[in-house]
BAPARO-633649 format. One record per residue: residue number from 1; residue in one letter; z, x, y of N, C-alpha, C in turn. Coordinates in nm, 4 decimals, always signed. Example, Ala and Ser with C-alpha at 12.3 -4.5 7.8 and 13.67 -1.06 7.14 Angstrom:
2
> 1,a,+0.7800,+1.3190,-0.5690,+0.7800,+1.2300,-0.4500,+0.7800,+1.3200,-0.3300
> 2,s,+0.7080,+1.2850,-0.2250,+0.7140,+1.3670,-0.1060,+0.7870,+1.2900,+0.0030
This chain:
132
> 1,x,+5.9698,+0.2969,-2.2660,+5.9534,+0.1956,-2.1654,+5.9528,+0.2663,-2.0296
> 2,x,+5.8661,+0.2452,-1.9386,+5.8524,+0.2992,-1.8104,+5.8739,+0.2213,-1.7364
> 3,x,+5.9122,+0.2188,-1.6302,+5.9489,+0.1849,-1.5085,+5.9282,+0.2179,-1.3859
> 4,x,+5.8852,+0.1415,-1.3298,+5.7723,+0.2137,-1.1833,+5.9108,+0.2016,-1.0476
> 5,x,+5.8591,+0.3146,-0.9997,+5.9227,+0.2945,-0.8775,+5.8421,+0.2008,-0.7853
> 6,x,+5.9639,+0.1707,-0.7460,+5.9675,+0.0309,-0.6099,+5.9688,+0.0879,-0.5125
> 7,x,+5.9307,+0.0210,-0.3590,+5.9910,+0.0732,-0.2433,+6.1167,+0.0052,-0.2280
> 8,x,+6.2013,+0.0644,-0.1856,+6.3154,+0.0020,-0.1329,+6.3058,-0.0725,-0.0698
> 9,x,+6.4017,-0.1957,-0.0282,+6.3808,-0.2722,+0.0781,+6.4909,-0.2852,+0.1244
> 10,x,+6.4992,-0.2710,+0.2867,+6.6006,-0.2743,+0.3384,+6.6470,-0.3954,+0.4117
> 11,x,+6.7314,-0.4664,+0.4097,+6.7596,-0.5533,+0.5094,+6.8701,-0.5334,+0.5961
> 12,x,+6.7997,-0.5867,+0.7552,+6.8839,-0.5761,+0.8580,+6.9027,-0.7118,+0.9226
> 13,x,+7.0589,-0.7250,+0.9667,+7.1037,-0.8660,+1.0676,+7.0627,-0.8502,+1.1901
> 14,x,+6.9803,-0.9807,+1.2256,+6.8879,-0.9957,+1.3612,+6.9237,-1.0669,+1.4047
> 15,x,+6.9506,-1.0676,+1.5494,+6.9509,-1.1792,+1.6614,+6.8385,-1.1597,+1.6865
> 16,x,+6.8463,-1.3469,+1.7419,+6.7407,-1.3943,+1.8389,+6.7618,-1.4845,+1.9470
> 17,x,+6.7429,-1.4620,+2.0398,+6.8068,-1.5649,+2.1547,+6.6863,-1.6823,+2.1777
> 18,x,+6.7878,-1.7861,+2.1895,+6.7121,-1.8955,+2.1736,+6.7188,-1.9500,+2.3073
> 19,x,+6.6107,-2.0494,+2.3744,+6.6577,-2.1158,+2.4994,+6.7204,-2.1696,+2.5087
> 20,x,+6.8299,-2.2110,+2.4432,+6.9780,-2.2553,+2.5350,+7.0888,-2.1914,+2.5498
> 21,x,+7.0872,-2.0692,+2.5210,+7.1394,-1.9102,+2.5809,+7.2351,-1.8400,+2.4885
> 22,x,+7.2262,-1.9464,+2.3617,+7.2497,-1.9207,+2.2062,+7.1838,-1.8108,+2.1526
> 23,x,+7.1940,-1.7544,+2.0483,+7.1405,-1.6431,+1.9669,+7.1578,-1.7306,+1.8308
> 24,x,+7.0249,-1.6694,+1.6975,+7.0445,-1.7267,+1.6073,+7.0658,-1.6204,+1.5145
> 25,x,+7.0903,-1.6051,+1.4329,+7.1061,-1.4952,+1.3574,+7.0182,-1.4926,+1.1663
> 26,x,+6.9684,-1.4258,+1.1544,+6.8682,-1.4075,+1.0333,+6.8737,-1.2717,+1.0223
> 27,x,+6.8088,-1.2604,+0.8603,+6.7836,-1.1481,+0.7798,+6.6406,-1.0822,+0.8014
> 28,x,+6.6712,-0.9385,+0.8174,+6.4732,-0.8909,+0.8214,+6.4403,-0.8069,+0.6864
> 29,x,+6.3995,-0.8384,+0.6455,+6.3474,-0.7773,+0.4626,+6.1866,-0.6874,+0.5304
> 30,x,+6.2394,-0.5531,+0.5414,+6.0910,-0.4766,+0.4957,+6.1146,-0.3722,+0.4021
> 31,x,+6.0115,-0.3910,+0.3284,+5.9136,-0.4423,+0.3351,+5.9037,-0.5931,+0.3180
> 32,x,+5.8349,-0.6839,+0.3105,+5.8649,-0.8626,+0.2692,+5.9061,-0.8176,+0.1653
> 33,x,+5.9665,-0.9551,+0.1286,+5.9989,-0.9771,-0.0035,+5.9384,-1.1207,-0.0499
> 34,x,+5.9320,-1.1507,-0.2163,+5.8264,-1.2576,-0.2335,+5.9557,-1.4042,-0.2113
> 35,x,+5.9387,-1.4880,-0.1714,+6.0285,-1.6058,-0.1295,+5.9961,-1.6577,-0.2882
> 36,x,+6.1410,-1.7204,-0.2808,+6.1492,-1.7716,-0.4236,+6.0725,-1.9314,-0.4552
> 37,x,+6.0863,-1.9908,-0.3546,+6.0292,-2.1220,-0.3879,+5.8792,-2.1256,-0.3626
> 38,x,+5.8499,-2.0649,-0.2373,+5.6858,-2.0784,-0.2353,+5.5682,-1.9274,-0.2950
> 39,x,+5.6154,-1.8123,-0.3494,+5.5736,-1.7268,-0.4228,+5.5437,-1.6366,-0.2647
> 40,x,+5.5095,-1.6927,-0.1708,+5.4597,-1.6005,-0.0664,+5.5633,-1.5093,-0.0154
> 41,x,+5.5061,-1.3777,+0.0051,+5.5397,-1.2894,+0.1203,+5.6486,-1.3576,+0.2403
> 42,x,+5.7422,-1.2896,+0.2376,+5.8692,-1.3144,+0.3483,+5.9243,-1.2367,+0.4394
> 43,x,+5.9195,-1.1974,+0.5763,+6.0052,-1.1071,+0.6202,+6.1262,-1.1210,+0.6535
> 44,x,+6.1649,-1.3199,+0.6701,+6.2384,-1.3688,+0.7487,+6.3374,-1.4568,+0.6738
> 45,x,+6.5050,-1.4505,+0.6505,+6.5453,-1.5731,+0.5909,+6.6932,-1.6231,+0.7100
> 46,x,+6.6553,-1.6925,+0.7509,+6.7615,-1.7699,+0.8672,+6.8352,-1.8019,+0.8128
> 47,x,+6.9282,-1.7517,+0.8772,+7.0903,-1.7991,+0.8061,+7.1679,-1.9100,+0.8750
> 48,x,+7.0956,-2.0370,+0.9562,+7.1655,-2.1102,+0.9997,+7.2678,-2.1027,+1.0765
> 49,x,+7.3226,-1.9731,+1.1167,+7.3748,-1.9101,+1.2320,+7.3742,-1.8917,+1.3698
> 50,x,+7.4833,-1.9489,+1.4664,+7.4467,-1.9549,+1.5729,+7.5568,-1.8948,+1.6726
> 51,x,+7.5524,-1.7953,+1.7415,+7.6427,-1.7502,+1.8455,+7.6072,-1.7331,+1.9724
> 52,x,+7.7241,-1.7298,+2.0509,+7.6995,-1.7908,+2.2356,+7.7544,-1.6279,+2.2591
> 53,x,+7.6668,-1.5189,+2.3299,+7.7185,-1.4530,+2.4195,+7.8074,-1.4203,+2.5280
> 54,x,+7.9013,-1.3885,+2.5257,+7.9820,-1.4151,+2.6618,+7.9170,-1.3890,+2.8053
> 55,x,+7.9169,-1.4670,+2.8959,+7.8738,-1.4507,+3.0602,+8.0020,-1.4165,+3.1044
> 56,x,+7.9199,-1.3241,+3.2529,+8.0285,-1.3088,+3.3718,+8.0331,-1.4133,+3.4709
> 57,x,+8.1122,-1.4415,+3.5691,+8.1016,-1.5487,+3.6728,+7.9742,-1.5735,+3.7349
> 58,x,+7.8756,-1.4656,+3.7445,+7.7648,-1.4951,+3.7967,+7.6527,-1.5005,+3.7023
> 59,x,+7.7121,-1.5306,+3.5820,+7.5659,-1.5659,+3.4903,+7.4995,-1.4968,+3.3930
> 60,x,+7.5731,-1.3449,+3.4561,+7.5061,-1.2176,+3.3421,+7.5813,-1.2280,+3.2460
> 61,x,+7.5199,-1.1923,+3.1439,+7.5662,-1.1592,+2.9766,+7.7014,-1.0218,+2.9694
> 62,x,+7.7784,-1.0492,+2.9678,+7.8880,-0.9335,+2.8868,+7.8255,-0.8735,+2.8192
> 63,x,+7.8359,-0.6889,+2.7864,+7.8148,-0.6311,+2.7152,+7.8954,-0.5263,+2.7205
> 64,x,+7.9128,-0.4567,+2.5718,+7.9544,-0.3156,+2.5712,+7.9223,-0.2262,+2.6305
> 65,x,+7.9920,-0.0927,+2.5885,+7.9359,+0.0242,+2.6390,+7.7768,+0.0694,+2.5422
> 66,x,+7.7627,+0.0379,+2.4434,+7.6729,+0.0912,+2.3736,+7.5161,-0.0582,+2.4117
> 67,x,+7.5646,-0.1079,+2.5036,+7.4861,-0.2486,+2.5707,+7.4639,-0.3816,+2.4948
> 68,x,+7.5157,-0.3623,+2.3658,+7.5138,-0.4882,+2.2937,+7.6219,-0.6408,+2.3595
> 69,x,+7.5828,-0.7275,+2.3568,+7.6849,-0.8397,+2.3870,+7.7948,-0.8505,+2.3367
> 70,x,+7.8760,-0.9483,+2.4040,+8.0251,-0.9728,+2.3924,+8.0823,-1.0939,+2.3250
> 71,x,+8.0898,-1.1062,+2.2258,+8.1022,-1.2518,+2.1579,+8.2724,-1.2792,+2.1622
> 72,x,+8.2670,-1.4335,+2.1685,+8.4516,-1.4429,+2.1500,+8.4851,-1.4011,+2.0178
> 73,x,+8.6128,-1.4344,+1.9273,+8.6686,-1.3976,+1.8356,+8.5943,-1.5045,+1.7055
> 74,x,+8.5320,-1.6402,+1.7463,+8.5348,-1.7123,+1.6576,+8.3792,-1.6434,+1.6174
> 75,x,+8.2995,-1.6072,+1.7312,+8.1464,-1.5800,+1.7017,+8.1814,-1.3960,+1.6260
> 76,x,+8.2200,-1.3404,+1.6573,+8.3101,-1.2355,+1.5631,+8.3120,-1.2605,+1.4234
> 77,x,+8.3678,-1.3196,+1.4069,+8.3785,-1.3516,+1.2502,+8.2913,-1.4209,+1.1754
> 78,x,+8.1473,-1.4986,+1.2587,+8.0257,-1.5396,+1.1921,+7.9330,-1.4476,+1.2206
> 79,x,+7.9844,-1.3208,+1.2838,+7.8871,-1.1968,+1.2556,+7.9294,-1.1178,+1.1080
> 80,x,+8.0693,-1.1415,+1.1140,+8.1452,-1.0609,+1.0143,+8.0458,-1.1675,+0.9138
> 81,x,+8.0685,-1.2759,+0.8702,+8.0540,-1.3232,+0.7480,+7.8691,-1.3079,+0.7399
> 82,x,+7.7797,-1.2832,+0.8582,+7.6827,-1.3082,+0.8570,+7.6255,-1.1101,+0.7811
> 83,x,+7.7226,-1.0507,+0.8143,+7.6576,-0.9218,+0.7596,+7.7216,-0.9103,+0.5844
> 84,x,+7.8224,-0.9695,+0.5821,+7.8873,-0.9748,+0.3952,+7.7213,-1.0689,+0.3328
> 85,x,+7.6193,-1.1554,+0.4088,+7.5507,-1.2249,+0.3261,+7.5067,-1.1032,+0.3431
> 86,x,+7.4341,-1.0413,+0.4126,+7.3600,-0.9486,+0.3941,+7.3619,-0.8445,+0.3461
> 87,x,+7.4878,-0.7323,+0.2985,+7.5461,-0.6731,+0.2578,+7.5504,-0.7354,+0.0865
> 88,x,+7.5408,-0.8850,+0.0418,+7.5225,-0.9386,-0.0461,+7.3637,-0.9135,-0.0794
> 89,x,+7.3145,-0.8975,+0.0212,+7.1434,-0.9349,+0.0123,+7.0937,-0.7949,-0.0367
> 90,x,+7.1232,-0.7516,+0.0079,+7.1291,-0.5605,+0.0338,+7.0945,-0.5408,-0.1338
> 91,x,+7.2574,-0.5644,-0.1894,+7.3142,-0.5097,-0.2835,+7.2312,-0.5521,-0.4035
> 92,x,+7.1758,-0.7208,-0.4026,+7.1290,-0.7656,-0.5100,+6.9220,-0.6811,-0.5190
> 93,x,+6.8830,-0.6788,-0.4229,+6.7534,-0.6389,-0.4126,+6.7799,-0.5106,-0.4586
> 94,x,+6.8816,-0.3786,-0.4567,+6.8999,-0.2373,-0.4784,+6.9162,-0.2987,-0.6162
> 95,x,+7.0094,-0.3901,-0.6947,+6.9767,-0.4215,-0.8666,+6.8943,-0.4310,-0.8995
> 96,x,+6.7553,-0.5126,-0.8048,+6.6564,-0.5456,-0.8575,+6.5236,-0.4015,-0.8644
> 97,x,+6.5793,-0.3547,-0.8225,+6.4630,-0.2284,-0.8483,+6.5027,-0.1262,-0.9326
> 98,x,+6.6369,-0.1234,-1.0149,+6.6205,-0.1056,-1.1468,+6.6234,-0.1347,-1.2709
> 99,x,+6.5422,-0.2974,-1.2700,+6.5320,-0.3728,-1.3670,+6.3672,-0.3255,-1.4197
> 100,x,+6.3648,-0.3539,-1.5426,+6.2109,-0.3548,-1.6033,+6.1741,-0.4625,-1.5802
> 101,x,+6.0166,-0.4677,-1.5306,+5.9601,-0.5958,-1.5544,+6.0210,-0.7055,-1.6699
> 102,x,+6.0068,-0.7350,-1.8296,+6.1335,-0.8168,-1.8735,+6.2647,-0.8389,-1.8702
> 103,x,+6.3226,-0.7673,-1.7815,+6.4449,-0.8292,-1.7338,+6.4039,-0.8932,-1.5775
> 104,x,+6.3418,-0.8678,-1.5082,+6.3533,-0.9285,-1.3864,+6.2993,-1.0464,-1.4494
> 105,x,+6.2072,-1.1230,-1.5683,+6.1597,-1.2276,-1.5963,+6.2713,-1.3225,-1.6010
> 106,x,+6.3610,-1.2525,-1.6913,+6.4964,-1.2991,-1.6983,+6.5332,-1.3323,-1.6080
> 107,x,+6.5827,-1.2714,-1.5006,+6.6537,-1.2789,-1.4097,+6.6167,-1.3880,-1.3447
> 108,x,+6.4690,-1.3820,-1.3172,+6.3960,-1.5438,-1.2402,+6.4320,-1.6534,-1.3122
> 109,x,+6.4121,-1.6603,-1.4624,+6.4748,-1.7572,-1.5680,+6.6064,-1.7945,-1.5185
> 110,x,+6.6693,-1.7169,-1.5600,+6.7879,-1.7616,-1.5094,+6.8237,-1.8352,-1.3559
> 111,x,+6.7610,-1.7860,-1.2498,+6.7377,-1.8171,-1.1351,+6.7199,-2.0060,-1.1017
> 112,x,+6.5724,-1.9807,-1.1843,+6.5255,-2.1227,-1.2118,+6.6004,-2.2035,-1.3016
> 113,x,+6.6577,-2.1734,-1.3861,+6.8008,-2.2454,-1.4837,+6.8776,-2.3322,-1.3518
> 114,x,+6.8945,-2.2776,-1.2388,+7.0155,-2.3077,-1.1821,+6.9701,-2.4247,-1.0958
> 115,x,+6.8364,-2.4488,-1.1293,+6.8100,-2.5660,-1.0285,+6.8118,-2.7103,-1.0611
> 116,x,+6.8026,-2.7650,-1.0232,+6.8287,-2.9379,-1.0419,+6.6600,-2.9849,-1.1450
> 117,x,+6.7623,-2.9730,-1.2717,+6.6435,-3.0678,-1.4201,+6.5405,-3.1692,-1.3367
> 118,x,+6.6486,-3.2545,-1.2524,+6.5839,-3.4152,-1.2646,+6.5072,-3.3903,-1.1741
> 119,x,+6.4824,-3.2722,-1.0433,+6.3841,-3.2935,-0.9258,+6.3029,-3.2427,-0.9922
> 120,x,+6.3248,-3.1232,-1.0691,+6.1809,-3.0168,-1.1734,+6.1113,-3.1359,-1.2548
> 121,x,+6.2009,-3.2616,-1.3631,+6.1282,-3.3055,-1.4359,+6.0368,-3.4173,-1.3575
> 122,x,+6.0686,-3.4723,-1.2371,+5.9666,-3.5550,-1.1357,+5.8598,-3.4768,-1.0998
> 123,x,+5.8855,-3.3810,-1.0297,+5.7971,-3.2761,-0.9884,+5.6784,-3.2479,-1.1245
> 124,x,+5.7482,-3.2194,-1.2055,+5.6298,-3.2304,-1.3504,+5.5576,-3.3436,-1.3997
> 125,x,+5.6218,-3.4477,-1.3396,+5.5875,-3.6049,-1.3629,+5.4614,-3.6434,-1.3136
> 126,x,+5.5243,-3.6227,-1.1726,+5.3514,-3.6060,-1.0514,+5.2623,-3.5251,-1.0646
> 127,x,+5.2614,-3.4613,-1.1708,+5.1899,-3.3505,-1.1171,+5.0896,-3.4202,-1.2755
> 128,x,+5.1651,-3.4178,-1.3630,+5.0888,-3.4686,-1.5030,+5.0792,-3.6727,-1.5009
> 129,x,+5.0494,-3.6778,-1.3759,+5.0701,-3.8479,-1.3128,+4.9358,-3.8947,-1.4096
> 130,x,+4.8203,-3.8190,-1.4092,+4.6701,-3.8392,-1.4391,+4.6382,-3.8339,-1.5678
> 131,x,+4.7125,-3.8350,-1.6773,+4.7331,-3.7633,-1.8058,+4.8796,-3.8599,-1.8911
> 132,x,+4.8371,-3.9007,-1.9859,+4.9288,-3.9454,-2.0754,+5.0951,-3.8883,-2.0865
C-alpha cells in the first residue's frame, strides 16, 4: 500500500480589525483546505471571536515592545483558548496526512455519522421530491 505525500498545512491565528475598533480572530489554512460541508477550497475558518485592543488617553492603540497590541486579561484568555482551537486544528490535519486514502474515507464516515439523521433524511427527501 502506498501512500503519497501531502503538503503540509499549516495553520496560523489571525486578527482582523473590524470597524468598530474590535479585532476578530480566525484560522489561516495554507495551503486551503477542502471545507467539509460545501466540498470547496478554504483558506478561512472564523472562530466567532472578538477582542478590543487597549487605547491610550488620546486614542492610540497600546502596544508592546515587539509592536503587537495590548489586550486586557479577559481578551488574554480568548487568545489563549483561540490558539488551543488551533493548536487542535494543527494537530488533527498533521493525523490526517498520515492516513491512506481508506482510512481518511473512514474518517469522513465517521465525520458524517455525527450529524443530525433527521436534517440528512429531509435533505434526501427534497432532493428525491420528483421520484416515488
Amino acid at each position: 500500500m502506498s501512500r503519497r505525500q501531502t503538503k503540509a498545512v499549516k495553520v496560523t491565528l489571525r486578527f482582523r480589525m473590524l470597524n468598530t475598533g474590535k479585532e476578530t480572530l480566525y484560522l489561516d489554512f495554507y495551503p486551503p483546505i477542502e471545507h467539509l460541508e460545501t466540498g470547496k477550497p478554504t483558506r478561512r475558518e472564523y472562530l466567532g471571536m472578538q477582542v478590543q485592543p487597549l487605547k491610550k488617553r488620546n486614542g492610540e492603540y497600546q502596544t508592546n515592545k515587539d509592536g503587537s497590541y495590548k489586550y486586557s486579561l479577559n481578551d488574554e484568555e480568548t487568545i489563549n483558548v483561540a490558539t488551543i482551537i488551533r493548536n487542535n486544528r494543527q494537530n488533527k490535519l498533521d493525523k490526517s496526512n498520515i492516513y491512506s486514502e481508506a482510512e481518511k474515507e473512514i474518517l469522513k464516515a465517521k465525520e458524517r455519522s455525527k450529524g443530525d439523521f433527521i436534517q440528512y433524511f429531509a435533505n434526501l427527501a427534497n432532493e428525491r421530491e420528483t421520484s416515488n
